[in-house]
N, C-alpha and C positions, 0 to 999 in steps of 0.2 A: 978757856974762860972768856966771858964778854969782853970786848975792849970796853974802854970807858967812852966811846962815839957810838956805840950799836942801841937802836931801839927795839923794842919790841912789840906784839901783839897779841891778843887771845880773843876765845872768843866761848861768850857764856850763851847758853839755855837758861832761862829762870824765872822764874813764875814771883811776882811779888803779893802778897794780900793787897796792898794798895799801888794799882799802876802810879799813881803818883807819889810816889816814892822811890821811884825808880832811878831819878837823877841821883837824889840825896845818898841811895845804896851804892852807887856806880861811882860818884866821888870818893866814897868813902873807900872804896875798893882799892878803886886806885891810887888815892894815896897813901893805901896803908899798906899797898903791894911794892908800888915804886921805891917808899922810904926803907920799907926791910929787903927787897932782894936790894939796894944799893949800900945796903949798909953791910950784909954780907957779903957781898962781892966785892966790897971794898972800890965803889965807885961812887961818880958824884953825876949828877946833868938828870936830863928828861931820859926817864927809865922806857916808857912806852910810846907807842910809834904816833900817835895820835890822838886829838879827843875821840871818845867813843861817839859810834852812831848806834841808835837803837831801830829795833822794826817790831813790832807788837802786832800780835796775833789772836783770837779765841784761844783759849787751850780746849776748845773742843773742835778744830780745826785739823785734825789726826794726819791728813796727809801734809800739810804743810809744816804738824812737827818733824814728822817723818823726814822730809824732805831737808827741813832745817837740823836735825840731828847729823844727818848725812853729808850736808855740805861742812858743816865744822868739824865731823871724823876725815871726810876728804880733804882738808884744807892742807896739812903738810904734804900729800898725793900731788896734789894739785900744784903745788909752790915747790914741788921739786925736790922736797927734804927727804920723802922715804918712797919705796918702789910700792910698799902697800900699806893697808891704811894704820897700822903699828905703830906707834909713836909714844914714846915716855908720857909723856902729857897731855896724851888722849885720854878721854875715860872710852873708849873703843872697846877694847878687852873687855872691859865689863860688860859690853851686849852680845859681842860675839863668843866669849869666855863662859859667861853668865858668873863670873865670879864679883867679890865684893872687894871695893875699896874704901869703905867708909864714909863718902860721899854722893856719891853718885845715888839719883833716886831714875827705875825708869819711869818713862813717860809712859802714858795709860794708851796713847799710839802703837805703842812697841807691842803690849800684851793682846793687840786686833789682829797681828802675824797670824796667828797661828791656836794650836786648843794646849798648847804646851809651851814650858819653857825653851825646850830644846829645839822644837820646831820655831818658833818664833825668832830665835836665836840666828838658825839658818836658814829661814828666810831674809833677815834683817843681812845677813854675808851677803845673799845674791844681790838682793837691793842696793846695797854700796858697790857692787864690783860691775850693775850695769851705770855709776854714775860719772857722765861725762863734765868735765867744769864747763860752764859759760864764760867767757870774758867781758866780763859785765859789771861795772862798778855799780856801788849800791848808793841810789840817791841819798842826799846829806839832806841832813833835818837838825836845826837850831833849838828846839822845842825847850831840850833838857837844859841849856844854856841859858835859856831865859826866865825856866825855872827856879834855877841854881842861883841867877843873879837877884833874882825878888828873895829867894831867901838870905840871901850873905846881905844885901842889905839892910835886913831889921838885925843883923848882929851886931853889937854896940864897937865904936873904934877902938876904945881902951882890951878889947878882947884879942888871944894871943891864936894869928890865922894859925890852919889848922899847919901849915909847914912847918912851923915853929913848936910846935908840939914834940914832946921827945916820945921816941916808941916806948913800952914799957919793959920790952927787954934789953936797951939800949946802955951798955953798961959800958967802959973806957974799953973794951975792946970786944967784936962781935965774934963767935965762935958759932959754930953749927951747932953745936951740942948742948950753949947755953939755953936752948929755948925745944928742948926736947919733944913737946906737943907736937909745934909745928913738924921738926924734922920726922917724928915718927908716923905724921898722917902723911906726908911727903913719900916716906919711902912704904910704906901699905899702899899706898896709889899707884905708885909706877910699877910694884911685883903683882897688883892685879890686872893691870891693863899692858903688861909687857905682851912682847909675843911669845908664846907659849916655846917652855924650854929653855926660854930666855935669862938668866941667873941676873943678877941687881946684888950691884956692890956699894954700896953707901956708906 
């Protein structure tokens, strides 16, 4: 289990109908990730490792989705966590798998592999297993920051910030089981993106 000092991080693909909303979604995200995995886990402090930085693309930019898919299925590769690219909380499985976890949509990148599912599938394998990490931080941009503060400023002071909000599963004691949605798109996700053979005990 987490200690109560450990941060975290993740890392999304996502397309928004309004780029500029993109702050407003990315806040919301996170604090509405922070406040429930700490209140499961039975911890308190800064859940994730950092403000978010965004980088924004065309989505009809196909190799640099390509590209960007494969650096976030590489990212625990890379960071030392797994020997391939496998990972609980990848949605990985699912291109290389071609199976469904309820989430996951592919990118219209992925279906230019190939004339088939299954060929695009294994090309999309080879393409991760030629890719080497760079050691390369990713320039920092204030953008969303200054978005986020024009808006939290037209919200009135008498209004209750969003920290102070209680979850809506938030009941005198949190259980996994009380909020059964979440846990059962939790565990569809990780028995479709396991590594294959791989059994999931939740």
């Amino acid at each position: 289990m987490p200690c109560a000092s450990c941060v975290w991080h993740v890392h999304y693909l996502m397309e928004a109908e309004n780029p500029d909303d993109i702050p407003k979604i990315m806040h919301w995200i996170n604090w509405y990730s922070a406040m429930s995995f700490n209140a499961l886990l039975n911890r308190k402090g800064h859940f994730w490792e950092q403000r978010y930085t965004c980088h924004g693309f065309p989505n009809s930019d196909k190799e640099r989705a390509l590209n960007t898919i494969r650096y976030i299925h590489a990212n625990p590769k890379a960071a030392g966590m797994r020997e391939g690219f496998f990972y609980d909380f990848s949605n990985y499985g699912t291109y290389e798998q071609l199976t469904t976890d309820g989430i996951t949509q592919w990118h219209p990148a992925f279906f230019e592999l190939g004339t088939s599912l299954e060929e695009c599938a294994d090309k999309y394998k080879g393409f991760c297993r030629r890719y080497k990490p760079r050691k390369k931080g990713p320039k920092k941009s204030n953008w969303g920051k200054r978005i986020l503060r024009g808006i939290l400023s037209k919200v009135p002071k008498t209004k209750v910030s969003p920290g102070q909000i209680p979850l809506p599963f938030l009941i005198e004691k949190i259980v996994f089981i009380e909020i059964p949605a979440i846990a059962q798109t939790a565990i569809n996700f990780i028995k479709a993106n396991r590594f294959p053979n791989y059994s999931v005990g939740l």
